[in-house]
Every structure is written in C-alpha cells, then in structure tokens.
N, C-alpha and C positions, 0 to 999 in steps of 0.2 A: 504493500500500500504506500508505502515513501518511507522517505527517512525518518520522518518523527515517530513512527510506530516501530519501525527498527530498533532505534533508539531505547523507546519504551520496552521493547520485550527485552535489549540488553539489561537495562536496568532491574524489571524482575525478575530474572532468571537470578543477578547476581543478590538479590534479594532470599531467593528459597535458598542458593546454595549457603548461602550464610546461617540463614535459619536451622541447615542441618546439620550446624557446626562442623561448615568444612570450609578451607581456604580459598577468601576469595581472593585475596593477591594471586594464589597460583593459578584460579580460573579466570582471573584477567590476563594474564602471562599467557595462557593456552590459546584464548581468542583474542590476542592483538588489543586486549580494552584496558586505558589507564585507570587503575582506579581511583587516583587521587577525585576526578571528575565526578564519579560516582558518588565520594562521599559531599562534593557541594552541592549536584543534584538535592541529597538528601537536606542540606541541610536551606536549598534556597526554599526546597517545598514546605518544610517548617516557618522559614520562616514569612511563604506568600498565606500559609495557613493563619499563622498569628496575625497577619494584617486584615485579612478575612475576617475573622473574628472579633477582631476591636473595630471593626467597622461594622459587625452586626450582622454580617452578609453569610457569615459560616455556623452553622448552629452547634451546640455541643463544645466537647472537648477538642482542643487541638490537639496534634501528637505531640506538642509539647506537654501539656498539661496531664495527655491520657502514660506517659511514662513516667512523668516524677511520680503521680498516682501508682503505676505498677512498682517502679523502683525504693517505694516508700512501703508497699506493705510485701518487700521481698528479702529475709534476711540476708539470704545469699549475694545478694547484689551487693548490699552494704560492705558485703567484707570482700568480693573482688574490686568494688572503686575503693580501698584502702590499698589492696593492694598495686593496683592501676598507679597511685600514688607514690606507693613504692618502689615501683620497677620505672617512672620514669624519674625519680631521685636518682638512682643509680645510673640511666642510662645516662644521663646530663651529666651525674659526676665523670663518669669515665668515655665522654665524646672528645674527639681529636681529631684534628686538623689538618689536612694533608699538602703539606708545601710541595710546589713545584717548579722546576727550572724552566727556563723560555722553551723549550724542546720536550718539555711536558712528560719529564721524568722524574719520580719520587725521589725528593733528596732528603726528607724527614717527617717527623711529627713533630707537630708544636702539642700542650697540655690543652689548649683552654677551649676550644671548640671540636664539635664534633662530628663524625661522622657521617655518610647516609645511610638512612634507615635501609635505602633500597641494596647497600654494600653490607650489611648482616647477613650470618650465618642465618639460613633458614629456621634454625633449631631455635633460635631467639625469639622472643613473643614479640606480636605484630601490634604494639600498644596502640594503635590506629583500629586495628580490629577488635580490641579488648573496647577502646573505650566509647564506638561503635553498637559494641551488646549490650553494654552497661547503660549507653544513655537510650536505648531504645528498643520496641516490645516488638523482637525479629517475629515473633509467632502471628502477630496482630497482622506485622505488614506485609507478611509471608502469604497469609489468607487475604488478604486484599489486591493481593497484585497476582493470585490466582485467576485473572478474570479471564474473559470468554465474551468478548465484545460480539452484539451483532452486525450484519450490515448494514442495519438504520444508525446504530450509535460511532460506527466508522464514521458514517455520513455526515451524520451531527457534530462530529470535533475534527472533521474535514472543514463544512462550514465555519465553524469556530476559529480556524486556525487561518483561514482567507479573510475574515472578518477582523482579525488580528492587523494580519498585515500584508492586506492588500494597500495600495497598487502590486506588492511585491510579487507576480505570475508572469506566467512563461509559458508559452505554445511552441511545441516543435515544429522545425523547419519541414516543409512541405519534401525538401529533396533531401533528408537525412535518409530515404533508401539508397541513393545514388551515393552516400561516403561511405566513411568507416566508420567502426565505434568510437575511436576518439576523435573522430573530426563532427562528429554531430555536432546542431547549432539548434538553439534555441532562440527566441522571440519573445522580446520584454520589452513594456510599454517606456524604459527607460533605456535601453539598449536594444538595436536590432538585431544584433548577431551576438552571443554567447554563448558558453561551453559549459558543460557539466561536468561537474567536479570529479574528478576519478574516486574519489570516496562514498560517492553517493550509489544509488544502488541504481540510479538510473545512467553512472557514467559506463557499464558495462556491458548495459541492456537498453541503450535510449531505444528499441524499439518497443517496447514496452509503452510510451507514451503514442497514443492514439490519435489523430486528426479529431475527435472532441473529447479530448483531455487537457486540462489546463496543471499547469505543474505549482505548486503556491512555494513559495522559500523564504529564508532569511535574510539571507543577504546577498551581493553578487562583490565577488572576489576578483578588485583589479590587478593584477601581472603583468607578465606580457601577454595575457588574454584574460579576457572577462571570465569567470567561471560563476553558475550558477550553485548556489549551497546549503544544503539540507533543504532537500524537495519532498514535495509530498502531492501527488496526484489526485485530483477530483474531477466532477464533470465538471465541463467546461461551462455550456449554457446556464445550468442553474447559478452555479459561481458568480458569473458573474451580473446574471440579474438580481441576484441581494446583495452584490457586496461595490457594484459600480455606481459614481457619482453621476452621469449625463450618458443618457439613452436616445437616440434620433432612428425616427423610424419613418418608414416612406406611408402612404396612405392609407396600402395593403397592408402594411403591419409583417411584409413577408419579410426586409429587409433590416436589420438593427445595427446601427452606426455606436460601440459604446466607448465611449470616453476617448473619442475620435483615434483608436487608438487598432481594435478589431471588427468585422463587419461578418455578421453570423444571418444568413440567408434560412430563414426556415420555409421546410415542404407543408404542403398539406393545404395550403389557403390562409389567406387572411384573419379568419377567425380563431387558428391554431396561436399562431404568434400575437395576437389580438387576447385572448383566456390564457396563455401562459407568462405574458407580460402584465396585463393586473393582478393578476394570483400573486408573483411573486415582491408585487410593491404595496399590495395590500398587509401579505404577510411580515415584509419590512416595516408598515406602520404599526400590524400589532406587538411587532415584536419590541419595538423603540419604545413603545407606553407597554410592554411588559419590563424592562428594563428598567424604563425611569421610574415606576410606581417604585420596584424593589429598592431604586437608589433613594426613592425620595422617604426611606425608611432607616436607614444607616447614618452612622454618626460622622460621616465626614461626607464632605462635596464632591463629588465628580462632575465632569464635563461629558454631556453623552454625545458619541457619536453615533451614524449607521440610519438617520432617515432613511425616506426611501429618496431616489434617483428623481434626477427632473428628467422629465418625460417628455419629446417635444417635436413636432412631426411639421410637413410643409406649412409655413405661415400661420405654425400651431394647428392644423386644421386637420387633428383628430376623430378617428372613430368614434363610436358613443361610447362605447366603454371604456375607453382611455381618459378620454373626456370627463368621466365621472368620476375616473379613479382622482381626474387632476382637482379636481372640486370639493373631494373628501381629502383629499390627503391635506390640501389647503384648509378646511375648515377644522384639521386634527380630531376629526369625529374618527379612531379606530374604535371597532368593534373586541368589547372584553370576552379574554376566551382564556382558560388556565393554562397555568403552564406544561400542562402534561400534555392539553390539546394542542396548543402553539408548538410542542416540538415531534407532535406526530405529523401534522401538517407541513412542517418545513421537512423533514425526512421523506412528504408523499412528493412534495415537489422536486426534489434533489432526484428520486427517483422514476418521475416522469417520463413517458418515453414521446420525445420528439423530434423526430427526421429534421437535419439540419447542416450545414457544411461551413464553413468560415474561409474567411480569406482575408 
C-alpha cells in the first residue's frame, strides 16, 4: 500500500518481538532497521498523545499515564528501574574515549568519556532496551499493534494522510513503460519531472502505480535529481476531489480542470461527473463542521483547514446541481450526520467506481 504502512508494520513487528522478550537490536541488525528511530517513533506518539489529551481531543488514559499506573502497582519493575540505575552508574563510570591520528588509527584511550553503546560486547545489557520495558506496558502495545486493518480503514488514513499534506502528490509519467526502473519519472504539481527514491517500495516496482493512482509523500529530495519520499498510493479521482482547492469544469461536467495543475476527463455522461463532484464537496462540508464542532470543544484554538473546493465552470454557468451545491456550501447550511456515518460515506466515495482517464 506505500511507504507509510511499511513503515507501520516495521514498527509493530519490532513491537511483538520485544514483547516476547527477544532482541530487538538484533532484529533491526537482520532487516536493515535503525533502531534508534524506532524508539523516537515511540516516544513522539507519546508525546502527540499527551497533547491530544490536554486539549481534550483524546479521551482516557495516555500511554503515559496508563504505564506509570502499571509501573506503580508492579513490584518487579520497581526493582529492575533500580537497577537500570545501577548498571548505567557503572557504564558512565567506566566509558572511554577513543583518540585518533589524522589517518584514523587508534593511538589511545583517554578516562573521561565513553564508548558506543553500539561497540559493546553483545553479552552486555542493552540499557536502551531495559529502560524501554520498564517505562512501558510491551503486552498492552503488543495487543494493539496486532491489528488487521480493512480496506475501508486503509482508505480512510489514505484520505487522512493527502489531507495532511496535500499539495504534496504525484502521478506517474505516462511513458514510464518505455524506461527503466530507475529512470521512472513522476509528476508533481511543484515539479514536472521527479524520481522515486530507491528506498521506497515504489522505486523498485514504479509499475505498480497505475494511470488513476495518485502517489501522496513527504517530501521531495533535491540532489542532482528530484526524488520523491515516503509515498503512499491512493485513488487518484476521489483524492483529489476532497482534498483540492479550485475545481473548473466544462458544462458537461465531463471535463475537471483541478488546481490548474491535472485535467481528469470522466466517461459515462454528464451526470456521472455532475453526482460525483457534489457528493464529494458536500461531504467536504460535512466533514469541516464535523471537525470544527469537535475543535470548538477542546481547550486550545486551532485554525481549521479542508473547506470544500471553489467550484467554477464557463462564466460560472453551472449545472443545477453544482449550482446548488454552490448556494449551500455558501450559506454553510451542512447537513448533521455522526461520525461513524461521515466516515462510512467518505470510505463509499473513495470506493466509487468511475470510468475516467487524466492527462
């Protein structure tokens, strides 16, 4: 599915192996993964948890609070963070310094600083790993990152993640049959021509991305070439009718101009692309006042973005349902619907099936 679900099953995997008390420095060693990275994952999710929560937005215990709780009525823990304490006295007492000559040969040890962790005898305890168990309930988050996503909630934090940070998408180039695998090129509304990252799982397999597949990422890595960086594939049409700012459509409604940037020709008649362009800026308005009610609940201010799209066809001279959509979205009348119905709707339209080509 892309890189961020990669990413994610790296992360829980090294989550259960730890839970079963086994080494996960050595099973990042076996699959190429640092683990340093792993334990800041952990601890940025902590900490977007804790902001969550003093803003009201998180209900319940964070994992902070749900492990001091466990670490407080566990005596065992008590007495490995003593010792935790103790084994890093010692290692600090006896770290050393390794001087070296401009030719990058050992010429001594100085006393006062020390060592890398990663240049220890394996046999020595991984006080990064100790103090990893001890601050947190590996069983809890062992069972939680057991999951079993379906194809609607891919979809859903597919959406999520172009709603993040769109503009940032990318369409393959029409003639990436005609290269190679590393000469593929990609198409971004900030660069025309760029490359995918060899790390990515689509620099090995860009045929994998589809003519209506839109690729969402991070960032794009200048070099001596553009490379595109941690991608992640969704439909392309739905994408970008929730998540673009200026939609121009021809009379027929067959043609959509967005964000002057791609031009998606849809089959079927007028009325196809005419009911799948208000559906999905309707659902953008409910979705904007399901957002702002929940923010206008929480202890701190946000700025909301993700209206829906200006919508806008020859000298304005819209269809009637376009037309109405433009009348309602203006007068901010959305229609209230729960959230459990809001996000089966946006999952029906993600999976929508509608004949269509781009260019």
């Amino acid at each position: 599915e892309g890189d961020a679900f990669t990413l994610l099953n790296v992360f829980d995997e090294w989550i259960r192996v730890k839970a079963a008390r086994e080494s996960g420095k050595k099973w990042c060693q076996k699959h190429g993964v640092e683990e340093q990275r792993l334990y800041e994952m952990t601890r940025l999710k902590d900490q977007f948890a804790e902001l969550l929560k003093s803003a009201g937005l998180l209900q319940g215990d964070t994992l902070t609070q749900a492990r001091n709780r466990v670490a407080r009525s566990n005596p065992d823990r008590t007495w490995k963070r003593k010792q935790l304490k103790k084994l890093q006295r010692e290692r600090e007492k006896d770290r050393k310094t390794r001087v070296l000559d401009l030719e990058g040969d050992v010429l001594g040890e100085a006393v006062e600083q020390g060592q890398d962790e990663e240049d220890l005898p394996d046999e020595q305890v991984d006080l990064k790993a100790l103090d990893f168990e001890l601050s947190h309930d590996l069983e809890t988050m062992s069972d939680v990152c057991t999951r079993d996503l379906s194809v609607r909630q891919v979809n859903l934090i597919k959406l999520a993640l172009a709603s993040s940070l769109y503009p940032n998408v990318a369409v393959a180039d029409g003639a990436n049959q005609n290269r190679g695998v590393a000469d593929a090129m990609f198409i971004t509304p900030r660069k025309p021509q760029a490359n995918m990252h060899p790390t990515s799982v689509y620099g090995s397999a860009p045929s994998l991305v589809g003519p209506t597949d839109i690729l969402i990422y991070s960032q794009l890595l200048e070099t001596s070439k553009t490379f595109v960086m941690n991608a992640t594939k969704a439909h392309l049409l739905p994408t970008l009718l929730m998540c673009s700012s200026d939609i121009d459509t021809n009379r027929g409604t067959t043609r959509l101009l967005i964000d002057n940037w791609i031009e998606v020709h849809i089959a079927g008649g007028g009325k196809v692309g005419e009911k799948i362009l208000y559906l999905s800026q309707r659902l953008r308005q409910c979705l904007a006042s399901s957002i702002a009610a929940r923010l206008a609940t929480c202890n701190t201010s946000f700025q909301l973005h993700g209206a829906p799209a200006h919508v806008s066809g020859p000298q304005d001279d819209l269809p009637e349902m376009l037309g109405q959509l433009r009348s309602e979205v203006q007068s901010g009348a959305a229609p209230h619907v729960s959230e459990a119905e809001l996000a089966a709707r946006l999952a029906d339209i993600i999976e929508t099936q509608v004949k269509y080509h781009v260019r």
